[in-house]
C-alpha positions in Angstrom: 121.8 -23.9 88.0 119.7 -24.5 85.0 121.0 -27.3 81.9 120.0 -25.7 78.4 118.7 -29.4 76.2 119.9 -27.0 72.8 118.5 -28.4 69.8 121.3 -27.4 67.3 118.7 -28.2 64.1 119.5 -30.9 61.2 123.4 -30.1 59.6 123.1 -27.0 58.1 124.9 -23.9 60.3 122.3 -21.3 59.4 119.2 -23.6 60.5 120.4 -22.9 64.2 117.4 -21.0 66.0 118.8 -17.5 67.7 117.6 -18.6 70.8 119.7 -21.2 70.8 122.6 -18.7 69.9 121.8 -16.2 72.4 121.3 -18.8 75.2 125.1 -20.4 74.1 126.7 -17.2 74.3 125.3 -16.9 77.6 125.8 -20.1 79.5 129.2 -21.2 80.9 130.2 -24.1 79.2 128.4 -26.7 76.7 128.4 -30.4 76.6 128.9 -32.2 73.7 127.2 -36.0 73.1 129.7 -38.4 71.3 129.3 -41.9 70.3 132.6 -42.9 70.3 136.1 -41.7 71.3 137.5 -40.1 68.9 134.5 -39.4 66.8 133.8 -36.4 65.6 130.5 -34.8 66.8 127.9 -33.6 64.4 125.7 -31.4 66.8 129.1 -29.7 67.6 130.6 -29.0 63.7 127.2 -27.1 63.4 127.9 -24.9 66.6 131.8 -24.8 66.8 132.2 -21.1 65.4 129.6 -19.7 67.3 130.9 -20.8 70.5 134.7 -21.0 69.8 135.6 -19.1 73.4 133.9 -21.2 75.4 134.7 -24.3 77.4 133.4 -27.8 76.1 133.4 -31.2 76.9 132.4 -34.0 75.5 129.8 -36.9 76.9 130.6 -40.3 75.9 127.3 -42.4 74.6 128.5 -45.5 73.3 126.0 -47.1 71.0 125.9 -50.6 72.8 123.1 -53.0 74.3 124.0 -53.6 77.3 122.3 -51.8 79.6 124.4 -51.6 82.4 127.6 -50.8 80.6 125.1 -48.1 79.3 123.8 -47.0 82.7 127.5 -46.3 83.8 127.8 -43.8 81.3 124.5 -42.3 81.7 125.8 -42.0 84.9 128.8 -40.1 84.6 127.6 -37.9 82.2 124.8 -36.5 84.8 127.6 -36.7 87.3 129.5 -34.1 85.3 126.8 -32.1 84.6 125.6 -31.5 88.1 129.0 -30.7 89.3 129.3 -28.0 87.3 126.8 -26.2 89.5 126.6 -23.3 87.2 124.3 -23.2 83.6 125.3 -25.3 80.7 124.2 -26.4 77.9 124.0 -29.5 76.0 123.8 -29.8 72.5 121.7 -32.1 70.1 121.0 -32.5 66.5 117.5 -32.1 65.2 115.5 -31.3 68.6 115.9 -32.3 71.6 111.9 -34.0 72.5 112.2 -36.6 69.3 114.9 -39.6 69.5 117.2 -37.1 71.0 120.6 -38.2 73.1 119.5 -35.8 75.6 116.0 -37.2 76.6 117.9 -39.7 79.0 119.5 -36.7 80.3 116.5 -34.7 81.0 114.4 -37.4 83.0 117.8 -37.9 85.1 118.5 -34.3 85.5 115.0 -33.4 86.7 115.0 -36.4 89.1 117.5 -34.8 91.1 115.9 -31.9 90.5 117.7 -29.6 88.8 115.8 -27.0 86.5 115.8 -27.8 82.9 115.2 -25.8 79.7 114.0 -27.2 76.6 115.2 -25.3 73.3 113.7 -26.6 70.4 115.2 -27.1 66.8 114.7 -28.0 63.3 114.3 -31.5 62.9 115.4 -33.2 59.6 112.1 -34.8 59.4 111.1 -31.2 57.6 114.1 -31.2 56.1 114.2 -34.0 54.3 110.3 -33.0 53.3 112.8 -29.2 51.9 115.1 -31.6 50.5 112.2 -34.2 48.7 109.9 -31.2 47.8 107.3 -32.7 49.2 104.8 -32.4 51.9 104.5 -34.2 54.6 100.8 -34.1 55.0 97.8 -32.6 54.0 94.4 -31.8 55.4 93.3 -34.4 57.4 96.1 -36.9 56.1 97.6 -39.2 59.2 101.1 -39.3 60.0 103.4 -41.5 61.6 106.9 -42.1 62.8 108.8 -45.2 63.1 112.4 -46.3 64.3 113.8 -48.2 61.5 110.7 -49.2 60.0 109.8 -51.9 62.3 106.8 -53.6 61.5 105.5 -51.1 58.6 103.4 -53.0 56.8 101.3 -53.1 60.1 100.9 -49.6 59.4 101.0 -48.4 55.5 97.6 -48.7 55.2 96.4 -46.5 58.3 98.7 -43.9 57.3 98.7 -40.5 54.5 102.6 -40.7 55.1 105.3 -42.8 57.0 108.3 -41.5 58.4 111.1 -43.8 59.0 113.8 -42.5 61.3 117.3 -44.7 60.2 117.3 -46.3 57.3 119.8 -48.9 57.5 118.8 -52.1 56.2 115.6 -50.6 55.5 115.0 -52.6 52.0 114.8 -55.5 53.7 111.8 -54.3 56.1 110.1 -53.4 52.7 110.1 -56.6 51.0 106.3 -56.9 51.7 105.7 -53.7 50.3 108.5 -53.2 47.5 105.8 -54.0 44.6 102.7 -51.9 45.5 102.3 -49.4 42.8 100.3 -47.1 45.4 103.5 -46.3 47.6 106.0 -44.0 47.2 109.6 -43.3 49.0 111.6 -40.8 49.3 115.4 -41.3 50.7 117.6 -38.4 52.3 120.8 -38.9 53.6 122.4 -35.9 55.8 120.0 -33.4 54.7 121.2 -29.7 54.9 124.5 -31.0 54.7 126.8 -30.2 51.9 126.6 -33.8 51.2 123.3 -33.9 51.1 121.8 -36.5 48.8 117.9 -37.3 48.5 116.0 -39.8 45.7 112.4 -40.5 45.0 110.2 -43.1 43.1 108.4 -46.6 43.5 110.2 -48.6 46.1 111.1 -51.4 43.7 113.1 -48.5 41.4 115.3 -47.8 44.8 118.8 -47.8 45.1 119.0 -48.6 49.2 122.6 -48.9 49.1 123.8 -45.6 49.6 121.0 -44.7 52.3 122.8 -46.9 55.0 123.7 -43.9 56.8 122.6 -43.1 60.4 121.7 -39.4 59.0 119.3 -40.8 56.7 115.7 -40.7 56.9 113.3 -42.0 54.6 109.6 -40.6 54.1 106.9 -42.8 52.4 103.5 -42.1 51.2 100.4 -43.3 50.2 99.5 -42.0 46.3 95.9 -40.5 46.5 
């Protein structure tokens, strides 16, 4: 038995890698992360036509703190997995080694030793660079990545270029920062998406408002 971790890349259907379509023609059935029932899955919209005659199920990961409720989920998910006793795959936006659903999997998975296989994807960090027109850095510029901005002004010195991974109540993290005329922001919500949307300027000039999205990223950096 061998689980595919399939990164399905950032929204856009064409961004898929063909490994990853060649391996999900291939494997018996793919699992589908879900945050809620009911909810629609984005890492599945991307893949749906390509994999339209196989069997799926989804994998419920409530968004919640408590860690035992959380652990009981975790649990039945690897549960179902291992049953299967044949190769799947499950499916993730972006890729599957950076803030992925499926990096809880993967430690559990390989603790009861079952063989894994990593298959990497575009992660909307680069495409919210695509979308900004930007770089993310340059020569010897420093980069770093933080979950919702925690404690960035700890950091916006030490760094060429910032990337925050969800942006909601982001502005409020910024207040420190909001007035330095050597910082700049860009904002992209669901980039590759039809939807997409993406701004840039001086954080004081920002409209945060619309970027409370959890497929929003934002990408700050130091004018040189």
């Amino acid at each position: 038995m061998i689980v595919y971790g399939i990164g399905v890349g950032p929204g856009d259907k064409e961004l898929i890698t063909l490994k990853a379509l060649n391996i999900l023609k291939k494997v018996d059935k793919v699992f589908v992360p879900i945050s809620k029932e009911g909810r629609k899955s984005v890492a599945y919209e991307i893949v749906k036509d390509y994999i339209n005659d196989k069997e799926v199920e989804e994998l419920l990961f409530p968004m919640i703190k408590d860690k035992e409720k959380t652990k009981k989920y975790w649990d039945l998910a690897i549960n179902k997995i291992v049953n299967e006793k044949r190769d799947v795959a499950v499916i993730t936006i972006g890729d599957p080694t950076l803030y992925s659903t499926f990096s809880y999997l993967w430690k559990k998975l390989l603790e009861r030793d079952i063989k894994v296989e990593i298959v990497n994807g575009i992660s909307s960090i680069f495409a919210a660079a695509k979308a900004l027109n930007i770089p993310l850095v340059e020569g010897d510029e420093k980069l770093c990545i933080l979950p919702q901005g925690k404690d960035i002004e700890k950091y916006i010195d030490e760094f060429d270029t910032i990337i925050i991974m969800k942006t909601k109540n982001l502005e409020k993290k910024l207040e420190k920062i909001k007035d330095r005329d050597d910082i700049v922001i860009g904002l992209v919500k669901r980039a590759t998406f039809d939807n997409e949307k993406a701004v840039f300027g001086k954080i004081k000039d920002i409209d945060f408002n619309e970027f409370n999205d959890y497929l929003s990223i934002a990408i700050i950096k130091k004018i040189r």
